[in-house]
N, C-alpha and C positions, 0 to 999 in steps of 0.2 A: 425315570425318563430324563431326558435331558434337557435345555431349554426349548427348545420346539415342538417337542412333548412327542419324541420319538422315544419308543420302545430299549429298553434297556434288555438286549438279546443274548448280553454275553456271558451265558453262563451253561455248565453242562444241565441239559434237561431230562436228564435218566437220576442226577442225583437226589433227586426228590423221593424215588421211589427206595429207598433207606430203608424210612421209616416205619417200611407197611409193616414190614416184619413184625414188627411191635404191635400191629393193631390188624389182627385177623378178622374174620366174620366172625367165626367160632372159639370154641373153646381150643388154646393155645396148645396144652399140653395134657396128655395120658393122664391118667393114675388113676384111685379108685375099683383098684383091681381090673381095668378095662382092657382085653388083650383085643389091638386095635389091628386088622389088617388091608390094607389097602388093594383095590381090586382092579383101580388105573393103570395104564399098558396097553398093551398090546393084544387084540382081540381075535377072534375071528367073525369073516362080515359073508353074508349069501344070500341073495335077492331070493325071490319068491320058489320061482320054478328051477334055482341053482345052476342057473347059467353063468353067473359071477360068482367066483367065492376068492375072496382076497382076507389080507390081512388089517386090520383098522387100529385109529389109536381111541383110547378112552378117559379121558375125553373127548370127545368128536363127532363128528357126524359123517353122514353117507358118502355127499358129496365132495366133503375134502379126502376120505380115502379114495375114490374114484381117482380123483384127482391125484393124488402121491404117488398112484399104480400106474399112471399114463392112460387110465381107459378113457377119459373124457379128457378134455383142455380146460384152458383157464375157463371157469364157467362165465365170468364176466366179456369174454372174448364176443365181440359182433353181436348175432342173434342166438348166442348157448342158452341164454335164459329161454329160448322156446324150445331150443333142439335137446333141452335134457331135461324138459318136462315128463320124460318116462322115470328120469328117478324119481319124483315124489307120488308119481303115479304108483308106485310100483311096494311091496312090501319088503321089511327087510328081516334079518337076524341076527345079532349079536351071541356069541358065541366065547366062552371062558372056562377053563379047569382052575384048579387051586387045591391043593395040599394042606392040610391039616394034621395038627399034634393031637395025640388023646386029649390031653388037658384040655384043650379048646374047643373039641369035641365033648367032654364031659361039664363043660359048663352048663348052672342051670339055665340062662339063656346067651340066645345069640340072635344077633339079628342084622337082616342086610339093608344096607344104608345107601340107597339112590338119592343122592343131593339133587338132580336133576333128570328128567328123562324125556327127552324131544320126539316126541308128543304120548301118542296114545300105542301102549303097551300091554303084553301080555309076559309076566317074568315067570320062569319056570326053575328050579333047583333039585338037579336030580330025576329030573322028569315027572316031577310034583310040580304044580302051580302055585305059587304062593302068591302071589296079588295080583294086580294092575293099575294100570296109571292112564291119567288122559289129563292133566295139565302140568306143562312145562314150568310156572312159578310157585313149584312146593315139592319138597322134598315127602320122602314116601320108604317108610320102618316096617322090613318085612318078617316077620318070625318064624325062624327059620328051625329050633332047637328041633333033636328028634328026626331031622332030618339030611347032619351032615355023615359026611363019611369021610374015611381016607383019603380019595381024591373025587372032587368034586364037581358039579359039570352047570354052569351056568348059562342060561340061555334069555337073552331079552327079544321078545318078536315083536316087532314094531309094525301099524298099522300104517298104510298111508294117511297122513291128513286131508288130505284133502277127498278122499273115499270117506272116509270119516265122517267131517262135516257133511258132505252130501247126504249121507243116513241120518242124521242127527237131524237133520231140514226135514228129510222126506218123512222121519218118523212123530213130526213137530205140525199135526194135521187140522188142530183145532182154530190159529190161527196164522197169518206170518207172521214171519220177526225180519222185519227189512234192514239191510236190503240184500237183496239177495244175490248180487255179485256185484263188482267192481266195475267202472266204466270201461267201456270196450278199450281206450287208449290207453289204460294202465296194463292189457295184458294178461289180467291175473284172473287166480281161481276164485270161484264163488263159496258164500256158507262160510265164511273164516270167524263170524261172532258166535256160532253151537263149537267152536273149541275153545279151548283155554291157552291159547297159543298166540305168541308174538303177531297181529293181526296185521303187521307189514310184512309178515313173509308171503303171503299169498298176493301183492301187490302194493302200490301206495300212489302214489303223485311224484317221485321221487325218487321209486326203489323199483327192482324187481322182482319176480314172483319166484322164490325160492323155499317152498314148505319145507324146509328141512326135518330130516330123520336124523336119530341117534341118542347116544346118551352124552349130554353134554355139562355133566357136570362130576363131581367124584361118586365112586362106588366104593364102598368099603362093610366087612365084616365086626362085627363088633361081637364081644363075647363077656361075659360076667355072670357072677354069681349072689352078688350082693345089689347094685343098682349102679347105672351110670349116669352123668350128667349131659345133658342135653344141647341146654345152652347156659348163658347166663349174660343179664342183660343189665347192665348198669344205669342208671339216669340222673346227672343233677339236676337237683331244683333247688331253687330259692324260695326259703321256707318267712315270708314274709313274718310270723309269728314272733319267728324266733330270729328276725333279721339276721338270716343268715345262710351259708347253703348247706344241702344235707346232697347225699347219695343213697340211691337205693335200688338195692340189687336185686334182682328177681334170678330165682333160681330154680331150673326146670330139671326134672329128674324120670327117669325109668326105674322104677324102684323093684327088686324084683323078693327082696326079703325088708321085712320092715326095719327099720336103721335110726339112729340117732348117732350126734354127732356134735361137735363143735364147727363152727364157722366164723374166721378172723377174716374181718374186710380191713385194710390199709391205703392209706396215703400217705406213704412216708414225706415226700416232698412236705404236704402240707400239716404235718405232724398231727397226725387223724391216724384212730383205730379204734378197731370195736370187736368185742369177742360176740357171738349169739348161739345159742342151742338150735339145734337142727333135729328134728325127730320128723321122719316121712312113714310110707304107710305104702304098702305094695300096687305097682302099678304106674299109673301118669300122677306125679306129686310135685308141687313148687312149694316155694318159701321164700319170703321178703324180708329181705333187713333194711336197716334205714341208717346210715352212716352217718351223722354229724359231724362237718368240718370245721373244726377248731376256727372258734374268733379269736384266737392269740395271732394267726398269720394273716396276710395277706393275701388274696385270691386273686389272682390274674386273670383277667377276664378271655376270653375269644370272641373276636370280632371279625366281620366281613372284610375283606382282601379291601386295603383305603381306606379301612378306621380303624387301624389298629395291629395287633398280631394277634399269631394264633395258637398259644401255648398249649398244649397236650401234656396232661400230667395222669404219670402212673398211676392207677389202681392196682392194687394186690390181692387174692382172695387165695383162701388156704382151709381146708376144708381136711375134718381129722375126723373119720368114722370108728365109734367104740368097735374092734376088733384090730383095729390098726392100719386100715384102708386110707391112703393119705389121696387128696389131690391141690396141684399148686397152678395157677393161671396167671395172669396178668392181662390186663385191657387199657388203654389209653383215654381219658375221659377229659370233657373240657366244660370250660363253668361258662354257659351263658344264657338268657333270656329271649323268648320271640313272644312276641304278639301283633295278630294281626285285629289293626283297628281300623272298626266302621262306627264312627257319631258322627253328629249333624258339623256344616260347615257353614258359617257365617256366608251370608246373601249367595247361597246354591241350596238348592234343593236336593234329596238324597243324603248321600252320605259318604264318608272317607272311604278310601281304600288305601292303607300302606301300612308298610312293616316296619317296629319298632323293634330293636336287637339292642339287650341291655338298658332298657329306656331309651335310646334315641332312635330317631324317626331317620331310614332308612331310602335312598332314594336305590331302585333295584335295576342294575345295569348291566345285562346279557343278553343271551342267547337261547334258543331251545335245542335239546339234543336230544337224536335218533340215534339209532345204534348205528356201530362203525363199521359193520360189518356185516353180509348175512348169514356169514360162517363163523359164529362166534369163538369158535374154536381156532381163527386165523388172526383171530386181534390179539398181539403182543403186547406186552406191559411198558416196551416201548413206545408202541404208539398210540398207547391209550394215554401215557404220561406227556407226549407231544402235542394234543389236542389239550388236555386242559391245562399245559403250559402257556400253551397259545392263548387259550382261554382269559387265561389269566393277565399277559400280556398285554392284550388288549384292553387292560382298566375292569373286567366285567369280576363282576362280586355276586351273580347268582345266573346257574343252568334251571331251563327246565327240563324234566327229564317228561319227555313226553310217552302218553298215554300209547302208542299205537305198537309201542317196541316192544322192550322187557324192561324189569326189576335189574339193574347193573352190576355187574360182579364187586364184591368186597373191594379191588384196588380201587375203582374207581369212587366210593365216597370216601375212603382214607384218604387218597391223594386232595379231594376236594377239603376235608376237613385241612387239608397241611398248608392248604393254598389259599383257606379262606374264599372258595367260591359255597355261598350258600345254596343248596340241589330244593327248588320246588316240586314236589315228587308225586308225581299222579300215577292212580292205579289205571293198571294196563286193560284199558275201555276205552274205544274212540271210534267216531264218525258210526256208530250203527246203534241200534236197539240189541236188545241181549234175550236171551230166552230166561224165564225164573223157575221153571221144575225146578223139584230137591236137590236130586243129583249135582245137578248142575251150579247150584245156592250153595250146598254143602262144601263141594269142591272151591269155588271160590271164596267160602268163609274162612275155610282152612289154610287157603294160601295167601289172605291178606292176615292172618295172625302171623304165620310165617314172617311173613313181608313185614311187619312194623315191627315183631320181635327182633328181626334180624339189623332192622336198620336204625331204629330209635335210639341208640347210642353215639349214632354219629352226629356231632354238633351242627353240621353240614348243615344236616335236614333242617327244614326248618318251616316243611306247610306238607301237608298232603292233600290230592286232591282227587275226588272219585271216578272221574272221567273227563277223555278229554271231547267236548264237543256236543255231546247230547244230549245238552238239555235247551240248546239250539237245533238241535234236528228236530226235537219235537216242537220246538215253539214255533222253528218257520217251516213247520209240514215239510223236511226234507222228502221227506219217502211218499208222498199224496197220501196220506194216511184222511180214509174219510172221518166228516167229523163226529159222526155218532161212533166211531171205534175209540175217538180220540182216548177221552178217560181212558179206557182199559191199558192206553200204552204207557199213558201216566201211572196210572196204580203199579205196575212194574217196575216201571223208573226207581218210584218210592221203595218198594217192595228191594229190590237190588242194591240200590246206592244210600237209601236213607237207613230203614229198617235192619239193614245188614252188613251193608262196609260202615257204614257211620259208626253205628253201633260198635263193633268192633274194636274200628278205633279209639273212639273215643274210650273206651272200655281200656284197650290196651296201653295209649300212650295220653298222657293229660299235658304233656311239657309242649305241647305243638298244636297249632290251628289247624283245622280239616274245612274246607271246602267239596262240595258235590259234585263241581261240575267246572271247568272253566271253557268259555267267556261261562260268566255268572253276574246275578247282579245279589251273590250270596245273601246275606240277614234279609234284603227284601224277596229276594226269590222263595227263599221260607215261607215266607208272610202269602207270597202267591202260590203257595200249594207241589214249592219244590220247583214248580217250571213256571218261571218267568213270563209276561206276554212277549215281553223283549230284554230276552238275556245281555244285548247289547247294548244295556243302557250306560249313557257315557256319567250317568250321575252317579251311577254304585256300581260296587266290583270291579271285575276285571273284561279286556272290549280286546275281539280279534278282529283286524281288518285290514282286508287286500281291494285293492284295487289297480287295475291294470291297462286301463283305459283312459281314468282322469289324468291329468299332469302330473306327473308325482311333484315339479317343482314346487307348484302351487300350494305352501301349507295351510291354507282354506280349504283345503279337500280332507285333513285328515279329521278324526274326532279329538276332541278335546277329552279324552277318556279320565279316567279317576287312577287307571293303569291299563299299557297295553302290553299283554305277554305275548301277541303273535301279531305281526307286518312282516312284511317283506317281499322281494322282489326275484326276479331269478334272474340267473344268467349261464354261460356255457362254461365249465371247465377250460384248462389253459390246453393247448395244442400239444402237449410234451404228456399229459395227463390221460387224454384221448388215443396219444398215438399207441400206449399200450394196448387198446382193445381196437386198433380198429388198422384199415388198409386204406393205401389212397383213394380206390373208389369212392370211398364212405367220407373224404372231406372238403364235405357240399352241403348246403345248409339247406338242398333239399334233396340230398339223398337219402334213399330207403334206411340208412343208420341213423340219420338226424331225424327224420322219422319215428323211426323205433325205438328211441332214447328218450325222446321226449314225453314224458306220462300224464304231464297239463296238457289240457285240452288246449289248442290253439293257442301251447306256450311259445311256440317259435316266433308265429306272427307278435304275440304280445310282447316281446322284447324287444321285436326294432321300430314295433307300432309307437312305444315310447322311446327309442333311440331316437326315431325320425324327429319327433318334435326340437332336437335341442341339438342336432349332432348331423354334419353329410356323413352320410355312410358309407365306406369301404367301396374304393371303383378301382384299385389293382388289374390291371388284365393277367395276373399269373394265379390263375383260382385259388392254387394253394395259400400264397401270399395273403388273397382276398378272405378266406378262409380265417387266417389267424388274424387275420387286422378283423375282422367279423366277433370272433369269439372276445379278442379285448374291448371291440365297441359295448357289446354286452354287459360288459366287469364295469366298465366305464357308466353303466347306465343303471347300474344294479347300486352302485357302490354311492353314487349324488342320489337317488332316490332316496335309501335306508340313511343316509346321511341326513338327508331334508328332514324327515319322517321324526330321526330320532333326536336332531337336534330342535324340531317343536316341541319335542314329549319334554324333553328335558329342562326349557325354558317355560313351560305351562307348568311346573313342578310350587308355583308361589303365585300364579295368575287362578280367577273366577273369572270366568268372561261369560255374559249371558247366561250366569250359573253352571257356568260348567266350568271344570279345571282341575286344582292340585293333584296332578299327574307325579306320582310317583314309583313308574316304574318302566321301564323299555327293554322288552325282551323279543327280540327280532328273529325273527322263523329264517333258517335254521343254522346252528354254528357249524355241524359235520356233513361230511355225504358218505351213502351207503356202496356208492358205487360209481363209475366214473359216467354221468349223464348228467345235462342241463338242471339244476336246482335251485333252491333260494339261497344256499350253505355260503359261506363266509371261507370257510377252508373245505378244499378240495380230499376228495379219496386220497389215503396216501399222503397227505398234511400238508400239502403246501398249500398258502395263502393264496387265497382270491387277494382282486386289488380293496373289497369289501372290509376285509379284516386289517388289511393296511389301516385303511382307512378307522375301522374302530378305534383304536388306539388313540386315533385324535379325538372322536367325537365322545368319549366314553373317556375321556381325560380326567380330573379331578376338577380342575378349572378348563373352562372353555369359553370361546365368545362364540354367539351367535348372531349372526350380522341377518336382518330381514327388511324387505319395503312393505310398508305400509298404509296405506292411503295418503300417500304420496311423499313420505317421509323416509329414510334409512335409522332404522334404528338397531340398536346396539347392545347389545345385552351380555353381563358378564353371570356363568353361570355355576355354583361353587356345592361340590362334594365336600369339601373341605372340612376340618372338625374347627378349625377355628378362623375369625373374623378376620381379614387383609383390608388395608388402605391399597388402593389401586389405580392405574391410570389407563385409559384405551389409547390407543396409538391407531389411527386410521390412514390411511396411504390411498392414491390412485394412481397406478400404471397407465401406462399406454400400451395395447397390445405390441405394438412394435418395441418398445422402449425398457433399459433394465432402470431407468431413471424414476422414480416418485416425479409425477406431477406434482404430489404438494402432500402433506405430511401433517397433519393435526393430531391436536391431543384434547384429550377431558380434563374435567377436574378432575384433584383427589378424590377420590369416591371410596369410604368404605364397603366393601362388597362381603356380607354375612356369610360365616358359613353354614352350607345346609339351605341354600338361596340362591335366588336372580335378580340381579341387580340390572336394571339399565344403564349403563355409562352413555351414552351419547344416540344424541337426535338430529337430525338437520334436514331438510326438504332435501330431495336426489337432485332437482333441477337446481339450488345454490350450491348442492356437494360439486355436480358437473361443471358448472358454469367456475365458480370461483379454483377450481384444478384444472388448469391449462386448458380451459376451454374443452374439457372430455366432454363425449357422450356415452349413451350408451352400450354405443357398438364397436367405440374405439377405445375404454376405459375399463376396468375390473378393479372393484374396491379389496384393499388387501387389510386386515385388522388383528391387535391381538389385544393383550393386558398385561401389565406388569406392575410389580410394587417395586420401590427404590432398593437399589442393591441384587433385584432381579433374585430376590429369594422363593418368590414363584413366581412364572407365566406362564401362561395358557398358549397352547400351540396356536401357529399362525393359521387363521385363515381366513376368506374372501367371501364375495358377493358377487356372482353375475348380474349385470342392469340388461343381459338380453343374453338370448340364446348362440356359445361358441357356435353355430355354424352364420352365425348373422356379425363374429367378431370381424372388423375392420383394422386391419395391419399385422393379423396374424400370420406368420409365417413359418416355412418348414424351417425349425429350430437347429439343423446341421449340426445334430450333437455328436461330440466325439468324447474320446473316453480314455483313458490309462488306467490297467490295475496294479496296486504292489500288495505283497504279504502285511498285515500290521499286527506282528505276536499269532492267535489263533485266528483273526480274521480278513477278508481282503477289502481293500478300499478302492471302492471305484471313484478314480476323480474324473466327476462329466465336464464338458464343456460344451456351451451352443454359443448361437449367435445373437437368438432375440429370445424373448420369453416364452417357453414351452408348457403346454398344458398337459396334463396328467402323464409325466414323464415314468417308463413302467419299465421296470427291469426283470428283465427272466432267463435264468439260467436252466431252462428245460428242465431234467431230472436230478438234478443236485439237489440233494433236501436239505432246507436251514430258512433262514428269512432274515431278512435285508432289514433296515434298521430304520427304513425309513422308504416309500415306493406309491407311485399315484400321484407325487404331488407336483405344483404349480412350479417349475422352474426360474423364478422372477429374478435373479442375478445368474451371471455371466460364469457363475464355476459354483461348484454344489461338488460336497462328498457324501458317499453313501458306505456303508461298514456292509458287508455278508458276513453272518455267524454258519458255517457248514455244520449239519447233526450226522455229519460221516466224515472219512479221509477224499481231501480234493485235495488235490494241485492245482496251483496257479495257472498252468497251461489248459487244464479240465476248464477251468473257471470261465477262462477266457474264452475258450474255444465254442463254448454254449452259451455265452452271457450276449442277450441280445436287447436290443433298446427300442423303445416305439415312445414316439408323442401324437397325440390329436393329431395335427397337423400332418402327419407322416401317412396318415392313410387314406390320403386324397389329396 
């Protein structure tokens, strides 16, 4: 970043993705005699009664072939999400040949390999059934031997889900399992917790209701005669014993003739090898070696994106079966430690909550992530690698990956391991009770071993957690559940998330903490029987909370939590974002599309209910006009909220106050959006930044200040990510709305400001700050502040204090900004010009994708330049011709 702690943008954001190559989900490369054939392509697709029959691709699903053929439109288009509610109503069928050699035909086995199958399936081969499927997160090995022929005839018949879940409900007679559908304003279908299925496709608060069909992930043939390799799963740990680290490989096999063998693990980088005997036994068979990494070298650690780097070092594994059956892989492995600690805290009651990575104490700065898409088969590597670019950008060192979506494809935690964003990773459970028959235990036991096999290797990870929400549903009686039923819905809880995803994992991965439930008040919600009285307690665990009604200014209103992984605010997408899916009828903040779009209850009104308090609102007489000056009040109102919110989280990081405090962590609901509608997201569908995620960047800094009033006093606080200690000075200013001039300009002492801490740099009553600066008030005045060490080897971005709310500002005026752009190398410079000082100065170039380097902020001198980095081909004249400017002041 730069001295004002803008965003360092310029750089290509596809290059990252390099690396993956090198770090698969699976096993890299054939051998082992495996004749591997891939069944991805080009399918054929035919609704129920064969009124459709078109062609599909595979990976995919229904409705992006619909889509490809012209039978449907953009499904995102107006009101599509209700008008093609007959395709997930509807059944469908997936249709394939394939050709085979004798040889692969004469293997003693073969077996067909669905990585994925969106949702509940009937697969038939040859017009033999060979299995079926009904959850989406686990892969599914069909045995096929005996059965193939010269040419082949595959058929997958996919259920509707949402028929589905309805019989699964209606056949579930002994008691409910609530809730039993979605609020009327979400849209959506009912019974989405009896699947095993992304349970925002059937609706969310955010999303809409797109049950998608298909097979969405690879299909392939496998064939052998001796046994094939499955996965294989590497894990450093640090062998406190032997002070030192080891690796160890777990290796999963099909074994179909019993086998012995050699097996060489390496680390050449780190001059580490080990030979081990290998002897399996027909059937499902593993084997664990244990690697010891030479103490002659040096180990580089990995660390979170701000402490450090994050080195990736080869593994090599090499595997020689007595007959002469070779196989060779490679996997990318990285050495680091997590633990998450809960002990007691000097004069608080309860206990910690944070993360310690490699022994130090971690303050954790993000976001939570949904999926990008509802058609996961339309998210590019692209713009999956542009979202946690962003991510990244913005300071933030950990996603959550929340519970309501899916398990993320392989690029997406490599890229995170590359980035250094640590993924809090919850299993896919939220906001409902769950049904516990077998079937349904089984199915989900199988697909969180999948899940942690799959993912345990990446450094990334670094907590898992069993659900998101519901151990809060049942402590504050979401669903009226009466209270003599209560227990029963507990002993399920237990029964589901303790007894058997715990279990699991814990079983499966010992290098990572597991949490039950978040919000949690974890080791005490134990103690209280798994479900907390109040999961929100702000003395343990982890605390979600919204509110929409208090003042967001007001940082008295929020909790003083131990960590918050979910706040936030919503606000509208940008006019250029919208204008893809919609027509001018529909842009009116109370037309039937804003309406329709909005899936929170009463979220329209609650966004200008809190605009109104601090901001006049948008009185344009050209509606369109009114319109987009509307949607930026919104970004405006969304983006000072989450700002206030997470600049107290982040300053209560070294404060007890009334025993409550050391807040170490701010994860702000939500980083992405699924689709282009009113959300709490930071970046919009399609990537481009709200004024929100500008804003991160500053407040999610490494150094920052945070300027607040306090019974009656401004104080000043310097707040440091830092790995090491700085001497430091505050610089405090007051403007005059009118004026580019400082009323008056103070400084602090030298203050050492710790790193890994908050310091306060400077105090003074507001009434001797106003009085002794040109006689300001609070309505003609705004306190401007930052930090700096001598030589300016770090500061902390600029920024300010309201003493009253801009629409009560005195000498505000329309800023008459003008503007010049020239080319500078790859990027363009806009040099703004105004006349007086402008508040949240916002640039938008409609559909150009890239991000500005710097946007939102306080204009308080006379000329300001801004850099655009474009992630496509523009032209200067493009640039120009869409690049449009708004301040506060401009839209009234």
């Amino acid at each position: 970043m730069d001295r004002l702690g803008r965003p360092c943008v310029h750089l290509n954001v596809l290059s990252v993705v390099l690396v993956y190559a090198l770090f698969p989900g699976e096993v890299k490369s054939g051998g082992l005699g495996v004749a591997e054939l891939s069944l991805n392509g080009v399918w054929a697709l035919r609704n129920s009664n064969g009124s459709l029959s078109l062609s599909a691709g595979v990976p995919g699903c229904v409705h992006t072939a619909l889509q490809l053929h012209g039978v449907i439109e953009d499904p995102y288009y107006r009101f599509n999400d209700l008008a093609y509610r007959w395709i997930s109503l509807d059944n469908w069928t997936y249709t394939t040949s394939f050709s085979l050699s004798d040889s692969v035909r004469g293997s003693k086995r073969a077996v067909l390999v669905f990585e994925g199958v969106d949702t509940v399936s009937t697969i038939s081969l040859n017009g033999v059934i060979i299995g079926k499927t009904d959850n989406m997160f686990r892969r599914y090995d069909f045995e096929v031997a005996g059965l193939l022929k010269d040419v082949n005839i595959l058929e997958v018949w996919l259920m509707s889900a949402v028929t589905y879940a309805s019989v699964k409900r209606q056949a579930h007679t002994v008691y409910s399992v609530p809730p039993e559908c979605p609020p009327i304003v979400q849209k959506g279908e009912c019974h989405v917790n009896f699947i095993r299925k992304a349970q925002c496709s059937f609706s969310w608060d955010w999303g809409p209701s797109f049950p998608t069909l298909g097979i969405w992930k690879d299909v392939r043939l496998e064939s052998f005669d001796t046994l094939r390799l499955l996965s294989f799963v590497p894990s450093p740990k640090y062998d406190t014993v032997l002070s030192g680290w080891t690796v160890e490989v777990e290796l999963f096999f099909d074994v179909a003739v019993a086998s012995k063998g050699i097996v060489l693990l390496s680390v050449p980088q780190l001059q580490s090898a080990a030979k081990f005997q290998l002897s399996l036994v027909p059937g499902q068979s593993n084997a664990s070696f244990v690697l010891q990494i030479s103490q002659n070298v040096t180990v580089d650690l990995w660390w979170p994106f701000g402490h450090g780097q994050q080195p990736l070092i080869k593994l090599l594994i090499d595997i020689s079966i007595e007959g002469g059956e070779t196989f060779q892989a490679e996997r990318l492995i990285a050495f680091r430690t997590v633990e998450l600690v809960q002990e007691p805290i000097l004069q608080s009651p309860g206990l910690s909550f944070y993360f310690r990575i490699n022994g130090q104490p971690i303050f954790l700065k993000g976001s939570n992530w949904i999926p990008a898409h509802a058609f996961q088969d339309q998210i590019t590597a692209d713009r999956l690698t542009q979202l946690l670019v962003s991510a990244q950008m913005a300071h933030m060192n950990v996603l959550r990956v929340w519970g309501g979506g899916i398990y993320e494809q392989d690029l997406f935690y490599s890229l995170c391991d590359q980035l250094g964003i640590m993924i809090w990773q919850d299993f896919m459970f939220a906001c409902a009770l769950y049904p516990v028959e077998q079937d349904f235990i089984q199915s989900v036991r199988e697909e969180v071993t999948q899940q942690v096999r799959r993912l345990k290797s990446h450094p990334s990870v670094v907590i898992w957690s069993g659900n998101n929400e519901n151990e809060a549903a049942i402590a504050d009686n979401w669903f009226s559940i009466p209270h003599a039923q209560r227990q029963h819905y507990v002993n399920d809880y237990v029964h589901l998330y303790v007894e058997n995803i715990k279990q699991i994992v814990q079983q499966e991965d010992s290098t990572r903490p597991f949490l039950v439930s978040s919000p949690t008040n974890a080791v005490e919600s134990e103690k209280e029987g798994w479900v907390a009285y109040n999961p929100y307690d702000p003395h343990y665990g982890d605390v979600h909370f919204y509110s929409y009604v208090a003042d967001c200014w007001d940082w008295r209103k929020f909790p003083r939590t131990r960590f918050a992984s979910e706040y936030g605010f919503q606000s509208w997408p940008s006019f250029s974002t919208l204008r893809k899916v919609t027509v001018p009828a529909d842009w009116d903040f109370l037309s039937n599309f804003s309406t329709h779009r909005q899936h929170h209850n009463l979220g329209n009104i609650q966004m200008f209910v809190q605009a109104i308090q601090h901001y006049i609102l948008p009185n344009n007489t050209d509606p369109v006009q009114r319109y987009r000056d509307s949607i930026y009040i919104t970004q405006v109102m969304q983006a000072q909220c989450v700002k206030t919110q997470t600049e107290f989280y982040r300053r209560s990081r070294s404060d007890i106050v009334e025993g409550k405090g050391h807040t170490m962590g701010a994860l702000y609901w939500q980083l992405n959006d699924i689709w282009q509608a009113p959300s709490w997201s930071s970046i919009e569908f399609g990537g481009k930044w709200k004024m929100l995620h500008y804003w991160a960047v500053r407040f999610f800094s490494p150094l920052i200040t945070v300027g607040v009033e306090d019974n009656g006093d401004f104080l000043l606080y310097a707040v440091s990510d830092l790995n090491v200690d700085y001497v430091l000075k505050a610089t405090v200013k007051l403007y005059r709305w009118n004026s580019f001039i400082p009323q008056c300009s103070l400084e602090s002492d030298w203050t050492k400001v710790k790193g890994g801490g908050v310091t306060q740099m400077f105090q003074c009553p507001v009434s001797k700050l106003l009085t002794d600066c040109g006689k300001c008030t609070r309505h003609t005045c705004v306190v401007i502040f930052d930090v700096s060490c001598q030589g300016d080897v770090v500061r902390s971005p600029t920024n300010y204090l309201f003493l009253s709310s801009p629409q009560d500002a005195e000498g505000l005026q329309k800023p008459k900004i003008t503007f010049n752009v020239e080319e500078a190398g790859d990027r363009f410079k806009v040099n703004l010009r105004c006349s007086s000082p402008a508040l949240f100065v916002w640039l938008d170039v409609e559909d150009i994708p890239g991000v500005f380097d710097d946007n939102g902020f306080l204009m308080m001198s006379e000329n300001y330049a801004v850099f655009f980095t474009a992630w496509r081909v523009t032209t200067l004249k493009e640039f120009v011709d869409k690049l449009h400017i708004t301040s506060l002041r401009d839209i009234y």
